[in-house]
C-alpha positions as CSV (number, residue, x, y, z in Angstrom):
1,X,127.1,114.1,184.6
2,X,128.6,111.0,186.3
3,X,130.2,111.7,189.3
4,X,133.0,109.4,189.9
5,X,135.7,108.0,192.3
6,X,134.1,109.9,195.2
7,X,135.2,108.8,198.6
8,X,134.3,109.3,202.0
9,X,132.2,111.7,203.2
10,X,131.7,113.7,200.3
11,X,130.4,110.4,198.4
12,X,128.0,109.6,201.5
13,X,126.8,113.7,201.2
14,X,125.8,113.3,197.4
15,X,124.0,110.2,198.2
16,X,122.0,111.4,201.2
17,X,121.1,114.8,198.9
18,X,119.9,112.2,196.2
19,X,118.2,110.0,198.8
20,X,116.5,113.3,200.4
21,X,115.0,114.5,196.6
22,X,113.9,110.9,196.2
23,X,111.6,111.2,199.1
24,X,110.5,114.3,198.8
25,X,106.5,114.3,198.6
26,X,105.1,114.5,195.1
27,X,101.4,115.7,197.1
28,X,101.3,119.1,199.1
29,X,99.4,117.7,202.0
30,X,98.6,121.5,202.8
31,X,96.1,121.1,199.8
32,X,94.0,118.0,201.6
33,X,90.5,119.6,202.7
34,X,88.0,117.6,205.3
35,X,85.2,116.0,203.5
36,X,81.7,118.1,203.2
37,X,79.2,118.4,200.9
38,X,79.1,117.5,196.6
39,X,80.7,120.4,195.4
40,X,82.1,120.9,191.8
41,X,85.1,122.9,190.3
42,X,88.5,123.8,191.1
43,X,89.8,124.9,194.5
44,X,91.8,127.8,195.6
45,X,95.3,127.1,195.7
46,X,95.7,124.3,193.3
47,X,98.6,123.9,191.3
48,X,97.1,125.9,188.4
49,X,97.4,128.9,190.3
50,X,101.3,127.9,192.0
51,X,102.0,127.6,188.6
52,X,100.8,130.7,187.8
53,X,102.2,132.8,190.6
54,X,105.7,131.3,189.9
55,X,105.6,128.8,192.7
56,X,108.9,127.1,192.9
57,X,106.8,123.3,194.0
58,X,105.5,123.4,190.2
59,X,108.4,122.2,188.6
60,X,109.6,121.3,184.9
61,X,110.7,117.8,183.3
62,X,112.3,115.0,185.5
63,X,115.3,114.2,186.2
64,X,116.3,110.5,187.2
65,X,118.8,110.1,189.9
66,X,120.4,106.3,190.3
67,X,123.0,105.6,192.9
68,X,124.6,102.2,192.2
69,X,126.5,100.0,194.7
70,X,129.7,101.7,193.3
71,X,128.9,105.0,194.4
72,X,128.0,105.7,191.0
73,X,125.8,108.4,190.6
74,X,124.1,109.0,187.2
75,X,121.4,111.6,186.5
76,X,119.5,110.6,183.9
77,X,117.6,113.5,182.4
78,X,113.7,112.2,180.6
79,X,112.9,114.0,177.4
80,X,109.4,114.4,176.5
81,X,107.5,110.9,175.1
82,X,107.1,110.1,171.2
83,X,103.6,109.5,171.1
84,X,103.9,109.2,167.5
85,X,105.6,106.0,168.7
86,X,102.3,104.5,170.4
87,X,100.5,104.4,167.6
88,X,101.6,101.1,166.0
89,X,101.5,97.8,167.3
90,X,105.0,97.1,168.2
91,X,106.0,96.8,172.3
92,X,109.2,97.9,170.9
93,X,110.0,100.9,170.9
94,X,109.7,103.1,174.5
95,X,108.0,106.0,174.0
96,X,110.5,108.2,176.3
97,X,114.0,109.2,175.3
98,X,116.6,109.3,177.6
99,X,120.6,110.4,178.0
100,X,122.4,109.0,180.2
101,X,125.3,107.5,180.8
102,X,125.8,103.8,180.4
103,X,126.0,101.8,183.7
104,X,129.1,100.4,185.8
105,X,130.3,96.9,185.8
106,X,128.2,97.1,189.1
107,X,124.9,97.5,187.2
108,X,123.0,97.3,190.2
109,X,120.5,100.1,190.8
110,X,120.2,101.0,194.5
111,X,117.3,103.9,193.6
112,X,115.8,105.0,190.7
113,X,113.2,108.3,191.6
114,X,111.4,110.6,189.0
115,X,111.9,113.8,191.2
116,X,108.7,116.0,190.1
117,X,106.1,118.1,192.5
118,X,102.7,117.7,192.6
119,X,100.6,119.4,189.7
120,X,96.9,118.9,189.5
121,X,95.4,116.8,186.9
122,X,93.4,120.2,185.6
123,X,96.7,122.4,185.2
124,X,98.3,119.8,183.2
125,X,95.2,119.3,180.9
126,X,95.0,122.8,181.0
127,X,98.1,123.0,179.0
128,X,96.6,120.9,176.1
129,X,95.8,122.9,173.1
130,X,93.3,119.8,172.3
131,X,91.1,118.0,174.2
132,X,94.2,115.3,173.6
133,X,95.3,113.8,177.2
134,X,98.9,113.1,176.1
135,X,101.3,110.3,178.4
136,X,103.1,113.1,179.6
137,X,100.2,113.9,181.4
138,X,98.7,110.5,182.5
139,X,102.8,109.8,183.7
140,X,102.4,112.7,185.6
141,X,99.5,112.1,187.3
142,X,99.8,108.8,187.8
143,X,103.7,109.5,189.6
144,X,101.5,111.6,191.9
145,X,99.2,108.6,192.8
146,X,101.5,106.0,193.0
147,X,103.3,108.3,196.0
148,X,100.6,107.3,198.3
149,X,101.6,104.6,199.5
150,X,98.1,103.3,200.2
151,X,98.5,100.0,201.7
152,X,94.9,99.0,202.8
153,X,96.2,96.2,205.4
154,X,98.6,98.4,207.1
155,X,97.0,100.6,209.7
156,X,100.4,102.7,209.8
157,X,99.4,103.7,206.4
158,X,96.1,105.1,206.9
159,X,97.2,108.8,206.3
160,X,98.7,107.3,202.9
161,X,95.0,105.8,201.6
162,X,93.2,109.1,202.9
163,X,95.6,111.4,200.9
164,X,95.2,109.1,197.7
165,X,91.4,109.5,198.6
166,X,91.5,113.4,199.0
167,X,94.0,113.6,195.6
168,X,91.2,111.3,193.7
169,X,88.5,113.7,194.8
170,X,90.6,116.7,193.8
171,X,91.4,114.9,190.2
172,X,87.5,114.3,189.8
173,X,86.5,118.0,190.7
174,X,89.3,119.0,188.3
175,X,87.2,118.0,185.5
176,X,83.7,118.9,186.6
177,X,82.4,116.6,188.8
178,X,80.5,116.8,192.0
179,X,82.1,114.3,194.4
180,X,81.7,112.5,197.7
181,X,83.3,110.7,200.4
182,X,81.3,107.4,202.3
183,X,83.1,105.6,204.4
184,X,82.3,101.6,204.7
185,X,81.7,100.0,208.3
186,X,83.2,97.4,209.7
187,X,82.3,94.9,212.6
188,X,84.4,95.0,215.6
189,X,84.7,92.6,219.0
190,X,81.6,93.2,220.9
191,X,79.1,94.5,218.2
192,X,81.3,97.7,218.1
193,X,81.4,98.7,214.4
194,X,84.5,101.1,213.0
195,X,84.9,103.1,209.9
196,X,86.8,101.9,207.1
197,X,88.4,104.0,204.4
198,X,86.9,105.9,202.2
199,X,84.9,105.1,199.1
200,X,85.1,108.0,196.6
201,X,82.2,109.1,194.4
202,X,81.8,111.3,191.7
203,X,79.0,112.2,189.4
204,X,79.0,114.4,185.8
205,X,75.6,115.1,184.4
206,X,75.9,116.6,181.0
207,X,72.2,116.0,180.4
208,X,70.1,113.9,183.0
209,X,68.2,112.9,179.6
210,X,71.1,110.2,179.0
211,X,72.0,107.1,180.7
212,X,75.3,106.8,182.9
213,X,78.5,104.7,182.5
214,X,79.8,103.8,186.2
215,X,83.4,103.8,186.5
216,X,84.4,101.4,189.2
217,X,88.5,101.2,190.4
218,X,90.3,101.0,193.7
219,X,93.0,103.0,195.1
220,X,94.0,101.2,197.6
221,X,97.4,98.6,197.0
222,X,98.7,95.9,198.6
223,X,102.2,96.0,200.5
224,X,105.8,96.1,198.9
225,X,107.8,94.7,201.4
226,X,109.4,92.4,199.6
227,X,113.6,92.6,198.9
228,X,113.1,92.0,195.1
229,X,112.5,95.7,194.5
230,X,114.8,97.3,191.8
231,X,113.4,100.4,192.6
232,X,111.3,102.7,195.2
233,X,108.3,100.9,194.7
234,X,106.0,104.2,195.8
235,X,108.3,106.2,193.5
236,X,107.2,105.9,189.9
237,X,110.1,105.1,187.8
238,X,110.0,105.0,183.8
239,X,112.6,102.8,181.9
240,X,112.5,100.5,179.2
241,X,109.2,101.5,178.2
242,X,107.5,100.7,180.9
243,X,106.3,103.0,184.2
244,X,106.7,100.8,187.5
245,X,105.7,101.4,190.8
246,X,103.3,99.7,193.5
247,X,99.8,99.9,192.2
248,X,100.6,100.9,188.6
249,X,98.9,98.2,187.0
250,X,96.6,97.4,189.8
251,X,94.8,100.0,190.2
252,X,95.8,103.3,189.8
253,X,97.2,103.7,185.9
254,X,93.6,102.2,185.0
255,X,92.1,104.8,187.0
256,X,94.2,107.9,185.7
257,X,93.1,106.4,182.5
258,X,89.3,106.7,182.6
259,X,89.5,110.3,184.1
260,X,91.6,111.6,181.3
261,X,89.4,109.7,179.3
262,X,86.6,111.9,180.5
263,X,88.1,114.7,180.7
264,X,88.8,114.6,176.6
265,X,85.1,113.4,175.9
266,X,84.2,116.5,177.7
267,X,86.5,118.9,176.1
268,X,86.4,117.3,172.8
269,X,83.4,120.0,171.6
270,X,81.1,117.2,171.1
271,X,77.6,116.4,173.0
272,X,78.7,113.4,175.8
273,X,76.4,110.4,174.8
274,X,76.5,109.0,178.1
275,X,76.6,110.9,181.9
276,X,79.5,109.9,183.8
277,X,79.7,108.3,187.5
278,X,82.8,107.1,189.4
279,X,83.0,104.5,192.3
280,X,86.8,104.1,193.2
281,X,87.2,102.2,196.4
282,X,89.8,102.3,199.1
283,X,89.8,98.5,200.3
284,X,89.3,96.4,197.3
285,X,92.6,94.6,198.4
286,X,91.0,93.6,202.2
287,X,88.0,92.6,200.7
288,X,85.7,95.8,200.4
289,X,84.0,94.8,203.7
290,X,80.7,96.9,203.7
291,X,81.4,98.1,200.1
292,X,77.8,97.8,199.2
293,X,75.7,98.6,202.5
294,X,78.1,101.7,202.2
295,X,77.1,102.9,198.3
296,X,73.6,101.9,198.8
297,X,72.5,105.1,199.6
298,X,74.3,106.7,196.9
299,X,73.1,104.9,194.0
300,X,70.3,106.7,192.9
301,X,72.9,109.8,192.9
302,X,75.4,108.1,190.6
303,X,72.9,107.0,188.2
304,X,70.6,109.9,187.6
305,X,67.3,110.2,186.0
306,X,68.0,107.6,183.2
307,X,69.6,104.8,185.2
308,X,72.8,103.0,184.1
309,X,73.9,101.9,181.2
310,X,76.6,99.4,182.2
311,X,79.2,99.8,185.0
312,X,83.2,99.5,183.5
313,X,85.7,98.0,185.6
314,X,89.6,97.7,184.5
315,X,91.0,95.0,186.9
316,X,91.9,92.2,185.0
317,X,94.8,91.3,182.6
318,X,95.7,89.8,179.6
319,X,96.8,86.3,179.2
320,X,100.1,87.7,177.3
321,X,101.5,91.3,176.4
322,X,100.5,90.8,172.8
323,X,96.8,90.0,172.0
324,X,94.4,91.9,174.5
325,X,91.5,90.4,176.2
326,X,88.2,90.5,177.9
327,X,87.4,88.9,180.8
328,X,84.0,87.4,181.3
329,X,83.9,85.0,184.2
330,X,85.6,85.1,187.8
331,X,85.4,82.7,190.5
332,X,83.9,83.3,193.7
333,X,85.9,82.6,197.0
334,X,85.9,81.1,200.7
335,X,88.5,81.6,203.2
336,X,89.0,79.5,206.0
337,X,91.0,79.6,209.1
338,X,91.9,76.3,210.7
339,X,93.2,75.2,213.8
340,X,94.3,72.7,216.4
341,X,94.3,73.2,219.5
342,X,95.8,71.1,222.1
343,X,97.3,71.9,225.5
344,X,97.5,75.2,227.8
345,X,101.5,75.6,227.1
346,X,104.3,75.2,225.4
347,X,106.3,72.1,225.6
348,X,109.9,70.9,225.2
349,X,110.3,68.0,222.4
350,X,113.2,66.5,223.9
351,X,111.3,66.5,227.4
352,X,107.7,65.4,226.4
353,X,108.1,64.4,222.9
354,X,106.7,61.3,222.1
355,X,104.3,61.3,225.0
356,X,102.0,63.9,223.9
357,X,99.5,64.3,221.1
358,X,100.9,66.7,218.7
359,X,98.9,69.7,217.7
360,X,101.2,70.3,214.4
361,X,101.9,67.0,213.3
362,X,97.5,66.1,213.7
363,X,96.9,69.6,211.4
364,X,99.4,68.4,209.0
365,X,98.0,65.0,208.7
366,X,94.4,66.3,208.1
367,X,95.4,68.9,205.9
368,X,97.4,66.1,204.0
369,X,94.2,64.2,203.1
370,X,92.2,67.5,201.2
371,X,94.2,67.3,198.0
372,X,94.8,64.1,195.3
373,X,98.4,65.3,194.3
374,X,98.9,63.5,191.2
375,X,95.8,64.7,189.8
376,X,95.2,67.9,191.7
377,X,91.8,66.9,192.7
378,X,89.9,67.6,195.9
379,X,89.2,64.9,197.7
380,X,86.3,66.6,200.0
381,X,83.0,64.4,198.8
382,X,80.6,66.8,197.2
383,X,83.2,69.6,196.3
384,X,82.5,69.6,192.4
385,X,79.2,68.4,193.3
386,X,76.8,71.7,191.8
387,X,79.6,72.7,189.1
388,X,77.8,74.7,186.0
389,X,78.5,71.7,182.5
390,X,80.5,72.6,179.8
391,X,78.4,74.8,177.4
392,X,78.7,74.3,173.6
393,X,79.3,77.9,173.3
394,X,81.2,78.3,176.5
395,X,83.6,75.5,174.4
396,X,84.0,77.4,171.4
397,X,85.2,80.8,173.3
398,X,88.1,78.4,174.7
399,X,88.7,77.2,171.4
400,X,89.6,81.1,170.4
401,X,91.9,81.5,173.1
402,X,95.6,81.5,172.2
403,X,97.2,79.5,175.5
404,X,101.0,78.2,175.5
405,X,100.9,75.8,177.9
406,X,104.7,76.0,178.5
407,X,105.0,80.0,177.9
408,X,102.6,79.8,181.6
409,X,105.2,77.1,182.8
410,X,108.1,79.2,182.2
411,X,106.5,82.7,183.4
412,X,105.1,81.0,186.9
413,X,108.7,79.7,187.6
414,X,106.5,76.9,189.5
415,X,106.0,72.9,188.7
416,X,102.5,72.9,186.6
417,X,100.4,70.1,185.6
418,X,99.6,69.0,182.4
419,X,102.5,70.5,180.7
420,X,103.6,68.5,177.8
421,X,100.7,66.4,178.1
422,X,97.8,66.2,175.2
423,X,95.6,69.1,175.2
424,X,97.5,71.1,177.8
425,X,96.2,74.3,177.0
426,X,92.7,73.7,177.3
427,X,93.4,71.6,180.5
428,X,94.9,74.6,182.3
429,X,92.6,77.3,181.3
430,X,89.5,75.2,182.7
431,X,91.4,74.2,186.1
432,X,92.2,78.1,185.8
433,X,89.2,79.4,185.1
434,X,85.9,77.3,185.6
435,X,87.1,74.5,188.1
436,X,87.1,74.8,192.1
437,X,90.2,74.6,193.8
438,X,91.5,74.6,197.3
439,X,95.0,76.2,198.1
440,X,96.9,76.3,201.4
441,X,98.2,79.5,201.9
442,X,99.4,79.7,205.1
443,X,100.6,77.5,207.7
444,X,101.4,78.7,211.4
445,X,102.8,77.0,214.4
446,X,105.7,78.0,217.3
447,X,105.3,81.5,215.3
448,X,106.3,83.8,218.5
449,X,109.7,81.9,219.5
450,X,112.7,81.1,217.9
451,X,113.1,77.8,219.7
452,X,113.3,75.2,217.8
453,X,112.6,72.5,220.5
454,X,109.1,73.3,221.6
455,X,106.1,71.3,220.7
456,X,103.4,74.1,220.2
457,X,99.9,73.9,222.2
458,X,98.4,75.1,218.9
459,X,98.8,74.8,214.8
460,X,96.6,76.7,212.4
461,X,96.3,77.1,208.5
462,X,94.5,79.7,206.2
463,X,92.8,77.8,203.1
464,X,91.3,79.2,200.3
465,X,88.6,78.0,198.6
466,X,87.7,78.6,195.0
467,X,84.6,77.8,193.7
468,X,82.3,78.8,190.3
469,X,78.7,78.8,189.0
470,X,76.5,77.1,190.1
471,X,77.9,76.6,193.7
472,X,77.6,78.2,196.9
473,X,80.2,79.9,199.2
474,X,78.1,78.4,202.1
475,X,78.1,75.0,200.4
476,X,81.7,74.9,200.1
477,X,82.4,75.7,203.7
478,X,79.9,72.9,204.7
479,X,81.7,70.4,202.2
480,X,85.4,71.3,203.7
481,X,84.6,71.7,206.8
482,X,82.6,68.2,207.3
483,X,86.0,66.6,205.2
484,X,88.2,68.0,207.7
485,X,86.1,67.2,211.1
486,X,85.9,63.8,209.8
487,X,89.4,62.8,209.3
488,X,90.5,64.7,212.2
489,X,88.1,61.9,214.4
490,X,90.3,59.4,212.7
491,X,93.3,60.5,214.5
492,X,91.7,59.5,217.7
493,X,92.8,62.3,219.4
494,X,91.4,64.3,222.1
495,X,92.6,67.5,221.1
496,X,90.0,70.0,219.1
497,X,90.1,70.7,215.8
498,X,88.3,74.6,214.6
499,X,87.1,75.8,211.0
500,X,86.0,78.8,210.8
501,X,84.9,81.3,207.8
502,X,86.5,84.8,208.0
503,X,85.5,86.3,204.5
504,X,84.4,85.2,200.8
505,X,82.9,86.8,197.5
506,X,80.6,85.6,195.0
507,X,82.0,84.2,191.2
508,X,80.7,86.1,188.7
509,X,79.6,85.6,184.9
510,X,79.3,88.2,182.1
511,X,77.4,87.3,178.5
512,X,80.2,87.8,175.7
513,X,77.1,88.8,173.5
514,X,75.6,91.1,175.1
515,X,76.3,95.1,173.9
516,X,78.5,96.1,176.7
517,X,80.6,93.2,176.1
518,X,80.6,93.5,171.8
519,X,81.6,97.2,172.2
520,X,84.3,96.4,174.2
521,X,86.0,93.8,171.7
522,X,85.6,96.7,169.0
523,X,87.1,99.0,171.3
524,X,90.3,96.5,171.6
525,X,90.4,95.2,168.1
526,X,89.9,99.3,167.1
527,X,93.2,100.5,169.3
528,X,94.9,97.0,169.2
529,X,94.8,96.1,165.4
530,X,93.2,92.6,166.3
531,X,90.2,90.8,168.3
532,X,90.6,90.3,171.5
533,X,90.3,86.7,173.4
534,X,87.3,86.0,175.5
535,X,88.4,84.7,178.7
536,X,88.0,84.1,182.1
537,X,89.8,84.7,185.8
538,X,90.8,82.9,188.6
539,X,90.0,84.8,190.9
540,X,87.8,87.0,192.6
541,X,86.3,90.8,192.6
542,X,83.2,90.6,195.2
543,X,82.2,94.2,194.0
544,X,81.1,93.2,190.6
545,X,78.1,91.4,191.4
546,X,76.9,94.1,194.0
547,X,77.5,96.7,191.6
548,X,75.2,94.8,188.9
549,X,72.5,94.7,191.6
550,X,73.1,98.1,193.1
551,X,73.4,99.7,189.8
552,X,70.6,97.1,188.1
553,X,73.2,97.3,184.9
554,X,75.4,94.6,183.3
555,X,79.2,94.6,184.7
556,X,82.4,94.9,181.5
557,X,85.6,93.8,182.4
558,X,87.4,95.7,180.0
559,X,91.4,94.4,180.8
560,X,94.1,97.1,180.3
561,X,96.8,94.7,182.1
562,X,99.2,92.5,180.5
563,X,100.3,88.9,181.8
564,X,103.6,90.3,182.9
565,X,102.7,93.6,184.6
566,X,103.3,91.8,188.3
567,X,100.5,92.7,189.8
568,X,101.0,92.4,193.9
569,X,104.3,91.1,192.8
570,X,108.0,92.9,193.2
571,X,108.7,95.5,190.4
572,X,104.7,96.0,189.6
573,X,104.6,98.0,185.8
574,X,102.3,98.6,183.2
575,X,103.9,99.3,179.7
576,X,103.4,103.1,178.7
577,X,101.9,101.5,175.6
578,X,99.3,99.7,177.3
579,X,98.4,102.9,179.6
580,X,98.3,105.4,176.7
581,X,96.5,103.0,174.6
582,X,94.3,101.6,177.3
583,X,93.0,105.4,177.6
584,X,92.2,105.6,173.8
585,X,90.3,102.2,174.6
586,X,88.2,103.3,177.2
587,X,87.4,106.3,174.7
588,X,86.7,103.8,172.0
589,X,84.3,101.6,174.2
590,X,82.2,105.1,174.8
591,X,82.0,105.3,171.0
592,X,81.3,101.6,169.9
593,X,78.9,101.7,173.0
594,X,76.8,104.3,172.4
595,X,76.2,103.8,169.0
596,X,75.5,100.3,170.0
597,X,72.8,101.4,172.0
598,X,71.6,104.2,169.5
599,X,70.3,101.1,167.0
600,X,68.1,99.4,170.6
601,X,64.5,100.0,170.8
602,X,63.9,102.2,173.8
603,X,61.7,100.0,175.3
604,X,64.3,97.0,175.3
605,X,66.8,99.9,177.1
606,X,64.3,100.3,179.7
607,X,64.1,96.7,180.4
């Protein structure tokens, strides 16, 4: 019950016991083994046999705690979910009953934590009486994910990606499969290389007869520093429907989801059709530097004696939260880091302002001349130069694509073009989708001093460059930088001017037609009640086309997202319909797949 009117240190007590069960871990790190050899099958000391001895760190159903800006403390105790509930079409109605009293006038919640211990992913399936994963169990699994707080860009939070990695391996082995650990390498200054983290693999070979579906996710998530938090973002919270957390929608809930998945084709009495492989990588968010020198050696491991049939990846979203989607295109990217550099030191404006050529002010003025503003267009000569034509086909998929022009508008909370205007829709979803673009991201200058009379000795800017069949990622960078080097010799100034490429990935381009891609829409219009839109993405997952030639199999994009999940955005979530439904999906696709596959020549599946 509410405790109210508390005051002094007995209100401070109550809060710092609340804050202290928020925190608590929801892994035992004791259970973390070192990597070795492909092993199979569960461990000593999992949380099947806690549970079993009575161990007090398996617990039973949560309990919310939320302190409010009051003092207002409310428990909030979760009943079980209505999964009779997921089985319509309707957004509606949450699948998780709650009691709990209503809120103050405050209404502010400080924390929000489901307070639960760690159980393995094989003692709660192990409570099924079917081969049925129920949300109950993907919640719980997931909540033990999204503790990691496993921030790829943060070297303080290195111990946080290798216990997601360890927990992922244990989760795989739960449900059969032999598993390894490879580690990608990365260049350091002076040819020194150093290891990046961990890539985990599993493999499930029902019968080495039958061709393999490659699940590829990462576990690794971007940071959540930002003050628009509701709740603990490394603390998965369940309200309104809807289970939120840092990396719930990108990439962890997709991932819970195709191991359940497995794990009911396995149990479900029936032959598998298909064997079963797993890539999920720990630095999709920094690039997956040496992703695919690192897998190399693996791949005749993951794809057996009968090669791979396609490799599933569940990274891309929906244009809205009510008609589901495949993606079939991405763009491929360039970044660039550029810089002025002019004198050894600081200087004072007041002093030498005027009298000195201005690092900042000459950056400004040639990043000013990249972009037409009115019309959005790049300005570099060349830049659209080797763009793929409009398709006849390629036309008609847009023309099945249900876009509101001002529904975008109003969710980016930004000034967009072409809103209003005639054909808006289609207009946005090509400069979207299949146009190049170039966005300044970042701008830097004075960055170490809060004085705001010095003249800098040097400005710099990150710039992203976008760009789509047929270019190049060394084309662009030749096209931008020979833009940039020649208006900066405009400005007549002896100071230098730098551009230099620190990363990139290649676009990508599925066939909607092809078997892979066909099953999926059934899949979705199966689960979903209605076809799903063929689209395309903005940006950019390098992985996919190195998986299509390490695997020598066609890449789906099979989106479980929805537009306003917030991915790498404050208060990330992923409806609980969408997970539980995006699991019976992924089931679906194995189904509409194989089958698919059953009615092909085996001749034209060799080829």
């Amino acid at each position: 019950p509410p405790a109210r009117g508390l005051a002094g240190g007995r209100r401070g007590a109550i809060l710092d016991a609340i804050h202290a069960l928020c925190i608590c871990p929801l892994f035992d790190s004791g259970a973390l083994r070192p990597a070795g050899e492909a092993r199979a099958g569960k461990r000593a000391g999992s949380a099947a046999d806690l549970e079993s001895a009575g161990d007090p760190r398996v617990c039973t159903p949560p309990l919310c705690f939320l302190a409010l800006e009051s003092g207002t403390v409310l428990a909030n105790e979760v009943g079980g979910p209505d999964e009779d509930a997921l089985g319509d079409n309707s957004l509606a109605s949450p699948p998780f009953t709650s009691r709990c009293s209503s809120l103050d006038n405050m209404g502010t919640t400080m924390a929000v934590s489901d307070v639960t211990r760690s159980r393995s992913m094989s003692s709660l399936l192990s409570r099924l009486g079917s081969a049925e994963v129920g949300l109950s169990a993907l919640l719980h699994s997931l909540g033990e994910l999204v503790a990691f707080a496993s921030v790829s860009a943060d070297p303080e939070a290195a111990h946080h990606v290798l216990g997601a990695a360890h927990w992922l391996r244990r989760a795989l082995e739960d449900i059969g499969a032999e598993t390894r650990l490879v580690c990608p390498r990365r260049a350091r200054g002076g040819g020194a290389e150093t290891s990046g983290h961990p890539i985990v693999l599993g493999r499930i070979v029902v019968d080495p007869s039958k061709p393999t579906i490659v699940f590829y996710g990462h576990y690794d998530v971007v940071g959540a520093s930002g003050d628009g938090w509701l709740t603990p973002p490394f603390q998965l919270t369940v309200s309104d429907g809807c289970a939120r957390g840092r990396g719930v929608t990108d990439n962890k809930a997709p991932i819970v989801a195709m191991i359940a998945m497995v794990s009911e084709v396995l149990r479900s009495g029936e032959p598998p059709p298909f064997n079963f492989a797993f890539v999920l990588d720990g630095e999709e968010e920094i690039g997956s530097v040496g992703f695919e020198k690192a897998i190399s050696n693996e791949c005749g491991w993951l794809a057996g004696e009968a090669g791979v049939a396609c490799v599933l990846i569940s990274n891309t979203y929906w244009l809205s939260d009510e008609r589901p989607c495949l993606v079939y295109g991405l763009r491929g990217v360039v970044h660039l880091d550029v810089s002025v550099r002019g004198g050894s030191r600081s200087l004072h404006s007041g002093v030498h302002g005027g009298a000195v050529y201005e690092p900042t002010a000459e950056l400004v003025a040639v990043l000013g001349t990249l972009v037409d503003q009115p019309t959005g267009t790049v300005r570099a000569p060349g830049f659209e130069k080797s763009v793929r034509p409009l398709g006849a086909e390629e036309e008609q998929l847009y023309d099945g694509v249900a876009f509101d022009a001002d529904a975008y508008a109003k969710r980016t909370r930004a000034s967009v073009r072409h809103v209003g205007k005639e054909d808006a829709a289609r207009k946005l979803m090509m400069a979207r989708w299949r146009q190049p673009c170039l966005s300044i991201n970042q701008l830097s200058a004075n960055a170490n001093s809060n004085n705001l009379s010095v003249i800098p000795p040097t400005a710099s800017a990150h710039i992203s460059v976008r760009f789509v069949p047929d270019q190049t990622g060394a084309e662009m960078v030749e096209v931008v930088a020979a833009h940039l080097h020649a208006e900066f010799q405009k400005l007549r100034t002896p100071n230098a001017l730098t551009v230099i490429c620190c990363g990139g990935g290649e676009w990508w381009i599925g066939e909607p037609d092809s078997k892979p891609y066909q099953a999926a829409a059934h899949a979705l219009e199966s689960v979903w009640g209605q076809a799903p839109s063929f689209i395309r993405e903005g940006g950019t997952i390098p992985v996919t086309s190195a998986l299509e030639r390490l695997m020598g199999a066609p890449a789906v994009h099979l989106s479980l997202g929805q537009a306003s999940d917030n991915a790498h955005l404050d208060n990330e979530r992923m409806s609980l319909q969408a997970l539980y439904k995006g699991k019976q999906t992924l089931r679906q696709f194995i189904i509409f797949f194989a089958a698919a596959l059953a009615d092909e020549p085996e001749a034209a599946r060799s080829r």
